[in-house]
C-alpha positions as CSV (number, residue, x, y, z in Angstrom):
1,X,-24.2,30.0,40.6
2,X,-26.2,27.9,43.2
3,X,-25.1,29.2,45.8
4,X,-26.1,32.8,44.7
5,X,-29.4,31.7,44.2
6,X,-29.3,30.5,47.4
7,X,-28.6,33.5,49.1
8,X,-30.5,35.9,47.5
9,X,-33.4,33.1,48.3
10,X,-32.5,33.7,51.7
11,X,-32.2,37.3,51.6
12,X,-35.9,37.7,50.4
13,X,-37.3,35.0,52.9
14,X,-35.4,37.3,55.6
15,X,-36.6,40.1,54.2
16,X,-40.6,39.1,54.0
17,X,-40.4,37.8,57.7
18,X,-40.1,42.1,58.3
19,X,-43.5,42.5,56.1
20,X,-46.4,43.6,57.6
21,X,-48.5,40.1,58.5
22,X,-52.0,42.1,58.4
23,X,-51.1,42.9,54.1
24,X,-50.0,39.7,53.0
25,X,-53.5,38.1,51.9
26,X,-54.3,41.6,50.2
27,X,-54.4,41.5,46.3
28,X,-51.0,41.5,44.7
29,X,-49.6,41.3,48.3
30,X,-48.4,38.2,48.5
31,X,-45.4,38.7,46.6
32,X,-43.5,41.7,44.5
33,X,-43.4,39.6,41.6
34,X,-46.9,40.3,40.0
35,X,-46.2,44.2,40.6
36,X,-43.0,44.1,38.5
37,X,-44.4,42.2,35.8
38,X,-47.1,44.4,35.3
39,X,-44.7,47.4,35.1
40,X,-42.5,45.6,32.8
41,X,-45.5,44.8,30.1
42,X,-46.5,48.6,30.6
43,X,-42.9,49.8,29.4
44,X,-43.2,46.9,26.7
45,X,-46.2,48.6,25.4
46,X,-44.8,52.2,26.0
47,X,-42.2,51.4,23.5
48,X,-44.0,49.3,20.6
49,X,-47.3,51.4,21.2
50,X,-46.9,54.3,18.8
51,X,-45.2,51.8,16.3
52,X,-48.3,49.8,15.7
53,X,-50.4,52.6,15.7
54,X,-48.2,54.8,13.2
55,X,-50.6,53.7,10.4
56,X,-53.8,53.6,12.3
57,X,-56.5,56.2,12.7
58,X,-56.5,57.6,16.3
59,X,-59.1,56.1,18.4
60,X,-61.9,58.2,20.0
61,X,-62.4,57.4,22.9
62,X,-64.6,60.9,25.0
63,X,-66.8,58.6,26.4
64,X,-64.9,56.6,27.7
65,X,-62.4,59.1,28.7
66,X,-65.1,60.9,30.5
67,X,-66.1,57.8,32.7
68,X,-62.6,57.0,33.5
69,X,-61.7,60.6,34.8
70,X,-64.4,60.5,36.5
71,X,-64.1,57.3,38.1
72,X,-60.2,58.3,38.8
73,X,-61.4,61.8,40.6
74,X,-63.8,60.1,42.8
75,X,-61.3,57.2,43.6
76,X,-58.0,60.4,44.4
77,X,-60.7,62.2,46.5
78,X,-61.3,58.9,48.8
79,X,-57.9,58.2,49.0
80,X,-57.5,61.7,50.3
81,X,-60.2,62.3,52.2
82,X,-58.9,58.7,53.8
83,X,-55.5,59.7,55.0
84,X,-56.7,62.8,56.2
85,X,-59.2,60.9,58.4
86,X,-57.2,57.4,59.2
87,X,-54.1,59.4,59.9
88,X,-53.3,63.1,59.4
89,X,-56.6,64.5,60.5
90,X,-56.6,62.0,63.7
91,X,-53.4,62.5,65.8
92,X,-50.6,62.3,63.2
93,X,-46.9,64.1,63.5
94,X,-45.4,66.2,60.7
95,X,-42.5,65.2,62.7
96,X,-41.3,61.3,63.4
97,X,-44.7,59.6,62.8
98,X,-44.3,55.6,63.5
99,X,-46.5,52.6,61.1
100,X,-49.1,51.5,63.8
101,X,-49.2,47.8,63.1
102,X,-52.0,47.2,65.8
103,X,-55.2,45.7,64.7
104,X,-57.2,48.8,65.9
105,X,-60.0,50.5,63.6
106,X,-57.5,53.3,62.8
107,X,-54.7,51.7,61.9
108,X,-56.3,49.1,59.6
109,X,-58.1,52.0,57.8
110,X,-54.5,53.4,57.5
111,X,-53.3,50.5,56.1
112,X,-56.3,49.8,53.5
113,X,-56.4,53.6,51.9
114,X,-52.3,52.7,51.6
115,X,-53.1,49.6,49.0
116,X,-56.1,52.0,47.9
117,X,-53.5,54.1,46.9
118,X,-51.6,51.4,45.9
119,X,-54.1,50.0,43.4
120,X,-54.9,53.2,41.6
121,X,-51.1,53.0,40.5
122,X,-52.5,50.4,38.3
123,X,-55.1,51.8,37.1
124,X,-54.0,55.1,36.3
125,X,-51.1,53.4,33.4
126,X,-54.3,53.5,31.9
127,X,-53.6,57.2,31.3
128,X,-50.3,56.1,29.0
129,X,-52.8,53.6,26.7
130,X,-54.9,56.2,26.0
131,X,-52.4,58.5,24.7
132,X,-51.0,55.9,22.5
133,X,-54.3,54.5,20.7
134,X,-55.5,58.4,20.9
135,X,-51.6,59.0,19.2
136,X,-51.2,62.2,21.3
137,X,-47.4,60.6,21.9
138,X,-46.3,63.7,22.6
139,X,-47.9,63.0,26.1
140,X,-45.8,60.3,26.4
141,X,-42.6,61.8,27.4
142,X,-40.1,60.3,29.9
143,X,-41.1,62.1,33.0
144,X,-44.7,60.8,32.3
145,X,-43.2,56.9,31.9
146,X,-40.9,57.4,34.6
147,X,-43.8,58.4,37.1
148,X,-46.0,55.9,35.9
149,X,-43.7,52.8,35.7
150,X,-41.8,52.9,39.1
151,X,-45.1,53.9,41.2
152,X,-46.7,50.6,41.5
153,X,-43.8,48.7,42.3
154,X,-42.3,51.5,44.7
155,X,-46.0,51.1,46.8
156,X,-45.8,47.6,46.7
157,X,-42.6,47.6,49.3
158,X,-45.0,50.8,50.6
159,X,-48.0,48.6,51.4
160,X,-45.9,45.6,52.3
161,X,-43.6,47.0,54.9
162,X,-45.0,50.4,56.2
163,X,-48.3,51.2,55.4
164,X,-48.8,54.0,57.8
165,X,-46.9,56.6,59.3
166,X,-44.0,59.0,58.1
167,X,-44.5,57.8,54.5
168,X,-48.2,58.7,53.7
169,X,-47.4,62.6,54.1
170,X,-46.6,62.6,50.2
171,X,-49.2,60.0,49.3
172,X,-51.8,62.6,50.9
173,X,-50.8,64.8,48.7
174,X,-50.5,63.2,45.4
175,X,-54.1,62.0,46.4
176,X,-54.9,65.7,46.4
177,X,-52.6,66.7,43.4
178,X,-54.1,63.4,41.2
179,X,-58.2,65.0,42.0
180,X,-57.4,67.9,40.5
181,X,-55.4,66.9,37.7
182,X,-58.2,63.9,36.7
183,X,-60.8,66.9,36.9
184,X,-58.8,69.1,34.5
185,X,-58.4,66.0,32.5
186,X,-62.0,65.3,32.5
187,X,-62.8,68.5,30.9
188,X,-60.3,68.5,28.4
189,X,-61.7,65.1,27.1
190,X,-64.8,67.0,26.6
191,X,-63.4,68.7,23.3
192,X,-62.1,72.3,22.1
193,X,-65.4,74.2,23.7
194,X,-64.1,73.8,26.7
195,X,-60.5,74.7,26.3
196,X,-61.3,78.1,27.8
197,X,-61.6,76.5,31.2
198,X,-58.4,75.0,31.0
199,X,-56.4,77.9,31.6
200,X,-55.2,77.0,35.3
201,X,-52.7,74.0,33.5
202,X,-49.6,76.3,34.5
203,X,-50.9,76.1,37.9
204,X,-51.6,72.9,37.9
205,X,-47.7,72.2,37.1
206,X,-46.7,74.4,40.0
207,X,-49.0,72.7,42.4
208,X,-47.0,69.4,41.7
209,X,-43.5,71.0,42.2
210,X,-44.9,72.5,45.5
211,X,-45.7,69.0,46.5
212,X,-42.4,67.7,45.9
213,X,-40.7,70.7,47.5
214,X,-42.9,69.7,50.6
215,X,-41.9,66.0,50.2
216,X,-38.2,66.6,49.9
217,X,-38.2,68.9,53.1
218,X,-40.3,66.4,55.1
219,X,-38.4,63.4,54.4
220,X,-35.3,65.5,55.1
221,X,-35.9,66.0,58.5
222,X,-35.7,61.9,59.9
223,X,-32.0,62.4,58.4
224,X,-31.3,64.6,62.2
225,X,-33.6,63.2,64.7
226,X,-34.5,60.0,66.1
227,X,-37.8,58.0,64.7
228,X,-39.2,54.6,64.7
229,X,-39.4,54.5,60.9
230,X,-37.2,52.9,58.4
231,X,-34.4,55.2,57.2
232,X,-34.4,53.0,54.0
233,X,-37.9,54.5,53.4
234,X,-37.0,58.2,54.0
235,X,-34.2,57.9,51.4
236,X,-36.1,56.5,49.0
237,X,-39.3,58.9,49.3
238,X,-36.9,61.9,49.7
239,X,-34.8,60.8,46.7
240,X,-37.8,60.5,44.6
241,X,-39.0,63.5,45.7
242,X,-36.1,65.5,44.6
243,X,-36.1,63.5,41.3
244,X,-39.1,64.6,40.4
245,X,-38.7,67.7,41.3
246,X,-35.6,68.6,39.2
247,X,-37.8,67.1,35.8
248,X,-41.2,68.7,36.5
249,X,-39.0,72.0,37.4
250,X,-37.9,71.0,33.8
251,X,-40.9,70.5,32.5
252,X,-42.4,74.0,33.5
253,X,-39.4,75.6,32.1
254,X,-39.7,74.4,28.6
255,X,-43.3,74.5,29.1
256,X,-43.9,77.8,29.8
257,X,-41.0,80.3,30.3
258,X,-39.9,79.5,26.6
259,X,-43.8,79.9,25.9
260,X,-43.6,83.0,27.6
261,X,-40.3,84.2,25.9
262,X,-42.0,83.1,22.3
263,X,-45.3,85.4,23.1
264,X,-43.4,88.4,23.9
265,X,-41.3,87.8,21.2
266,X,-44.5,87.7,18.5
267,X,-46.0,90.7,20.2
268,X,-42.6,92.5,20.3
269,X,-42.6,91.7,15.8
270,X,-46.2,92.5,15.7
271,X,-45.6,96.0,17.3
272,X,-42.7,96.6,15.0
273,X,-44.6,95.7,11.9
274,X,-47.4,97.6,12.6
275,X,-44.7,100.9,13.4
276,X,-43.2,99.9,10.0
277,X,-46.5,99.8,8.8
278,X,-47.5,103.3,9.9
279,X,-44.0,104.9,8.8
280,X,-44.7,103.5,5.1
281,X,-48.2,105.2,4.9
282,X,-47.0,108.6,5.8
283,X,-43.8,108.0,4.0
């Protein structure tokens, strides 16, 4: 038993002399353990959350909900505007596109948007508490828990090994994804009066299966040529990809096709009854 210790304590000592030196005094850099902690009180609280608030009122909480959106759409929108500027606006390949690990302007503002992005992982499990203490639990389904719960410790390995490069093509566009889904969260915090603006959710849905289709065909292309980027990466950002593709294709399917099928349905009965109820008068 000692001597497994042993060797896996020498297989992560091996493995952090690989780590990027200019990340390791960054918050929660130092070491994974912190990260994986925090996602395993998060699942903790994802499964005895709806039992202590079972006899509870729900909590109302538009103020605050209002803030945090807010807050989340501003910090989305630096994150993207960030990549864009630090990398995919200024010079990058959607091809084989290397981590710089220089010390130059650039690549330092590449690497600090990447624990940006890293950080607001954190921060948005915030989205699962207030479902809970709000007891909308429907919300909290297993695709939701599932994204939540591995992205924080996924971008730790992100932050720690490559933060730059081939691997921030999908982060750029959750950025992008997470503005606009915080902004149609913000207004539908805001109460019933505004549910009329909320009728681009379907699209919203779509927008996030576009961005893993996009994901899963740019990580798929290091698999054939050449690049300076670890292959271990590519697999796990294209496998992710695809997972997450198959469950919010899922998602949209029960979501709205069903929904869709159930609407033409009641029409389809209203129709009939009001024939049936036209036939009866004149009979």
């Amino acid at each position: 038993m000692a001597s497994v210790y042993a060797k896996a304590v020498e297989m992560y000592e091996d493995l952090m002399k690989k780590a990027d030196p200019r990340t390791t005094d960054w918050f929660l850099m130092s070491s994974p353990w912190p990260s994986f902690f925090i996602c395993i009180v998060y699942v903790v609280i994802v499964s005895q959350g709806p039992k202590i608030m079972s006899n509870r009122k729900p909590l109302e909480l538009r103020n605050v909900l209002m803030v945090y959106n807010i807050c989340m759409v501003a910090l989305s929108t630096y994150c993207f505007i960030e990549f864009l500027l630090s990398g995919w606006l200024a010079g990058y390949s959607l091809g084989c596109q290397p981590v710089d690990y220089s010390r130059s302007p650039q690549a330092l503002r590449m690497a600090n948007v990447c624990w940006w992005f890293f950080f607001s992982k954190f921060i948005e499990l915030l989205d699962t508490f207030f479902f809970i203490v709000r007891k909308k639990f429907n919300q909290v389904s297993f695709l939701h828990v599932f994204h939540h719960g591995i992205m924080p410790i996924s971008w730790w390995f992100g932050v720690k090994f490559v933060p730059g490069g081939f691997g921030t093509f999908h982060s750029l566009l959750n950025s992008f994804i997470h503005l606009v889904m915080y902004a149609y969260y913000g207004l539908s915090a805001l109460g019933p009066a505004y549910q009329k603006y909320l009728w681009w959710k379907k699209y919203m849905t779509s927008m996030q299966i576009t961005q893993f289709i996009l994901v899963v065909i740019h990580s798929s292309q290091l698999l054939f040529i050449d690049c300076q980027y670890p292959i271990i990466f590519v697999y796990w950002i294209g496998l992710y990809a695809f997972i997450f593709l198959i469950l919010f294709a899922d998602f949209y399917r029960k979501s709205y096709k069903k929904q869709g099928a159930s609407i033409k349905h009641e029409n389809g009965a209203a129709k009939m009854d009001h024939s049936n109820g036209f036939k009866a008068k004149i009979n």
